[in-house]
C-alpha atoms as one frame of an Amber mdcrd trajectory, in Angstrom:
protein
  -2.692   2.011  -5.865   0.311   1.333  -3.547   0.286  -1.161  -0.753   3.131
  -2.173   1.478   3.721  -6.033   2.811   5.505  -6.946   5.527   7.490  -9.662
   5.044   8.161 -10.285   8.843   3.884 -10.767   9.926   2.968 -11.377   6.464
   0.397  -8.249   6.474  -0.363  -6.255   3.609  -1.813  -2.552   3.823  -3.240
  -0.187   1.331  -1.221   3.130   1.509  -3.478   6.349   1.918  -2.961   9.979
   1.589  -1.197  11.876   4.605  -2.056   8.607   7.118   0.544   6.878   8.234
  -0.390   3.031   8.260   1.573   0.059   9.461   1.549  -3.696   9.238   0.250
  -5.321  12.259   3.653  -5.852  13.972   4.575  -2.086  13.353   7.977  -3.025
  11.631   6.458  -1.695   7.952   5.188   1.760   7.773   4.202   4.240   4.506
   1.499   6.705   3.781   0.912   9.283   0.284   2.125  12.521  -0.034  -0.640
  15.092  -0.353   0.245  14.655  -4.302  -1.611  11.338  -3.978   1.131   9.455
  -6.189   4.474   9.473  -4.396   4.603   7.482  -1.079   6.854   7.148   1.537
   7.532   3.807   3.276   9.901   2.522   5.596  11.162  -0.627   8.185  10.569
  -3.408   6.582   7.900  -2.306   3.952   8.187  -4.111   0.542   6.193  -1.840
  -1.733   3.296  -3.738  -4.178   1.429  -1.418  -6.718  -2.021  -2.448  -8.521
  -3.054  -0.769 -11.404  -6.671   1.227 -10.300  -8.054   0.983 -13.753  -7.698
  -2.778 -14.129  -8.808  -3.099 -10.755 -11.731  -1.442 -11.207 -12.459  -3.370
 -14.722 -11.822  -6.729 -12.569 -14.830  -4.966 -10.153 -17.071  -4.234 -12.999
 -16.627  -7.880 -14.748 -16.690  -9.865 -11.269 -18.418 -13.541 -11.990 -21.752
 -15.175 -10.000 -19.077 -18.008  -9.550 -15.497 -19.385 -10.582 -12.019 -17.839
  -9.695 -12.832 -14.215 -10.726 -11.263 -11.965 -13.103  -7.639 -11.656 -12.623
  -5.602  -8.824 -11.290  -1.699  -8.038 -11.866   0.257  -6.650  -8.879   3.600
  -5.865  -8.913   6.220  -5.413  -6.126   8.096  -1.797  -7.023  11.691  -1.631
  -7.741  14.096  -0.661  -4.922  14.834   2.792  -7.243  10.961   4.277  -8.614
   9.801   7.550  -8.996   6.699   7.741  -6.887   8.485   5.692  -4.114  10.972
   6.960  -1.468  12.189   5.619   1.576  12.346   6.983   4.662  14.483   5.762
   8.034  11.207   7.155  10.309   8.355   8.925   9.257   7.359  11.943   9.145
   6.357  13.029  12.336   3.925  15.897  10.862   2.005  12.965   9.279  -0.712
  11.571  11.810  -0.706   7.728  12.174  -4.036   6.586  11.407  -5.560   4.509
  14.518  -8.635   1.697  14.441  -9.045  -2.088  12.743 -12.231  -0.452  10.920
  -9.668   1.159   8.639  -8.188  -1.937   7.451
């Protein structure tokens, strides 16, 4: 999965499919393409991926107690495949509105 963080508010948001997202002072922006792999980010955004499968294995092997099970996130190279950068969004993509989808 790809989130952005914002380096200016310090906010981090989990990119979704064809909803435009932004941090919570609106300087870093991205969304998915419908192909649900490439996204498009912009402003500010640093990009951070997280691997879904070890996520999910962290999920499954989650302790009563301690620190938990470890995760590995990465932030994406300035040049990746499944990443491209944008100077505004695109406008046909609707921004997606409400705290309850944080």
């Amino acid at each position: 999965m790809k989130l952005i963080y914002c380096p200016k508010c310090l906010d981090m948001k989990k990119l979704r499919m064809l909803a435009l997202r932004r941090c919570a002072c609106g300087q870093s922006w991205g969304y998915y393409l419908d192909d649900d792999l490439t996204a498009e980010i912009g402003g500010c955004a640093v990009p951070v991926a997280i691997e879904n499968d070890e996520l999910r294995e962290a999920v499954a092997a989650r302790p009563e107690r301690g620190r938990g099970a470890p995760i590995e996130a990465r932030v994406l190279p300035e040049r990746c495949d499944t990443l491209r950068v944008r100077a505004e969004p695109n406008p046909r993509v609707p921004e997606e509105r409400g705290a309850a989808r944080d």
